[in-house]
Residue, then its C-alpha position, 0 to 999 in steps of 0.5 A: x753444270x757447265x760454265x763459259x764466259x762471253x769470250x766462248x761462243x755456242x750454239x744459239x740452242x745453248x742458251x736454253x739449256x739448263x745446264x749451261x751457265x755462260x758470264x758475260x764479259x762486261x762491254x763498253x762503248x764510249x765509256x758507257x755500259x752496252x747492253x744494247x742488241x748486236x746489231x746495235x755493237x756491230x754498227x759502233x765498231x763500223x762507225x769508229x766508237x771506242x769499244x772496250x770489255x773487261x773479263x768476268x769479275x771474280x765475283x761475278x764467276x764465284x756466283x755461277x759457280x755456286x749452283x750447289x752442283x759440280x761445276x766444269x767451267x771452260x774459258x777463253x785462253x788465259x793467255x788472252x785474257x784474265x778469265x782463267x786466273x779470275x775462274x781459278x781463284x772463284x773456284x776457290x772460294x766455291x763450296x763445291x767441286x769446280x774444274x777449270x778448264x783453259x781452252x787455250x782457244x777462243x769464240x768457236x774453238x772454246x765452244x767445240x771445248x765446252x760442248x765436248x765438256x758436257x758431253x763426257x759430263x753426261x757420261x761421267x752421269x752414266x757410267x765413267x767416274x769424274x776422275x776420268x772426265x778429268x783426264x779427258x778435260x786436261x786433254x781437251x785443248x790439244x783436240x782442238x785447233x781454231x783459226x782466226x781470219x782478222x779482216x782488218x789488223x787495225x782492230x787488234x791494234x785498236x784493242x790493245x790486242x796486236x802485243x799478244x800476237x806472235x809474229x810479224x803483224x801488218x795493218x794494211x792486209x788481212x791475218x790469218x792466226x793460229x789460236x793454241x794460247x797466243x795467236x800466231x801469224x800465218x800469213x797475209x794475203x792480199x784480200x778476203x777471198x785470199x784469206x777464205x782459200x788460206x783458211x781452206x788450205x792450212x786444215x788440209x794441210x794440217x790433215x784437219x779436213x778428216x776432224x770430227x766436228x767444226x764450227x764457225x764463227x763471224x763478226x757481221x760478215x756479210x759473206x758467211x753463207x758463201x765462206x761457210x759453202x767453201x769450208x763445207x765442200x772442203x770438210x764433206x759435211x757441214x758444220x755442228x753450227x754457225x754463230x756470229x761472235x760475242x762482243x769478247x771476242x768481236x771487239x778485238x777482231x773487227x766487223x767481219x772477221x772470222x772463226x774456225x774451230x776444229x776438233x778431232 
């Protein structure tokens, strides 16, 4: 069994899986519980409401856990959020056997982690022993490299999020960050096509374009069939899926930003 929480964005077809459990992080929107359609968050983020999440409760990762099946459980960097020290003290509570996995990562990056996850769990089923799937899962972190493209920094600053960004932050311009554990300023550019060319040139840069599989994340941008168009020119093939982010992760980064996960 795999389990994520709401800040680790997969597949649409994923929530018909039987062997994926995800735990929503806990939204909301004035104060209030929102349990509304997306649709519904992304219009209060643009009309200024005060939007709010809390990550999983100890109890609420307790209860996936105990499915009565080995469980892999993959995360949002605990370097983000509470999630990974929360899953490790459900995990021992849990009767079975539960690995923790911390992404380092986040949205599609953690997701690219999590199906990768499943995939040697498949394996581990058919021929490797569990103790070389969690070699393998010790090691997923530093397969992965996520990007994130903020369209508007005044979001991190609103949610409390700007204090876990290294570097030199401006409000007034787009950030592309970098996501291993804590976020990493890049660089600035003037505007969002700016950004679109930077994204594209950092993974060739980083001899990322040659990657076994990406996926792309966004925040109700309204662009993403022409940045997704740019990135698929630039990988030579197209993406294993395109997802609009969760309310974890869009409540942090603002209506209309970016997420790009790679994994070699």
């Amino acid at each position: 069994m795999i389990v994520v929480d709401g800040a680790v964005d997969l597949p649409e077809e994923a929530v018909a899986w039987a062997d994926v459990v995800a735990v929503p992080a806990r939204v909301r929107v004035d104060g209030q519980p929102f349990e509304g359609l997306p649709a519904a968050f992304w219009r209060a983020l643009r009309d200024g409401r005060s939007v709010a999440t809390t990550a999983p409760s100890v109890t609420d990762l307790a209860t996936a856990y105990g499915c009565g099946e080995p469980v892999v459980a993959v995360h949002v960097s605990g370097d983000l959020s509470r999630t990974v020290a929360r899953a490790r003290e459900a995990a021992g509570r849990a009767v079975g056997r539960v690995t923790v996995v911390d992404s380092g990562s986040l949205s599609v990056g953690a997701g690219l982690s999590a199906l990768e996850a499943r995939r040697l769990v498949a394996a581990s089923a058919a021929s490797a022993s569990f103790e070389d799937v969690r070699r393998a899962l010790e090691h997923l972190p530093e397969r992965v490299h996520t990007f994130a493209a903020v369209e508007h920094p005044t979001w991190l600053v609103r949610s409390g999020r700007a204090g876990f960004v290294t570097g030199h932050l401006s409000t007034r311009r787009p950030v592309l960050l970098a996501v291993h554990g804590r976020p990493v300023v890049l660089d600035q550019p003037r505007d969002r096509r700016g950004v679109v060319k930077l994204l594209a040139r950092r993974v060739h840069d980083h001899g990322l374009a040659d990657a076994a599989v990406w996926a792309l994340g966004h925040a109700d941008a309204g662009d993403i069939e022409d940045v997704t168009g740019v990135l698929t020119a630039m990988f030579g093939r197209p993406p294993a899926f395109v997802v609009p982010v969760g309310a974890a992760v869009g409540a942090h980064l603002g209506p209309d930003s970016l997420v790009l996960g790679v994994m070699r």
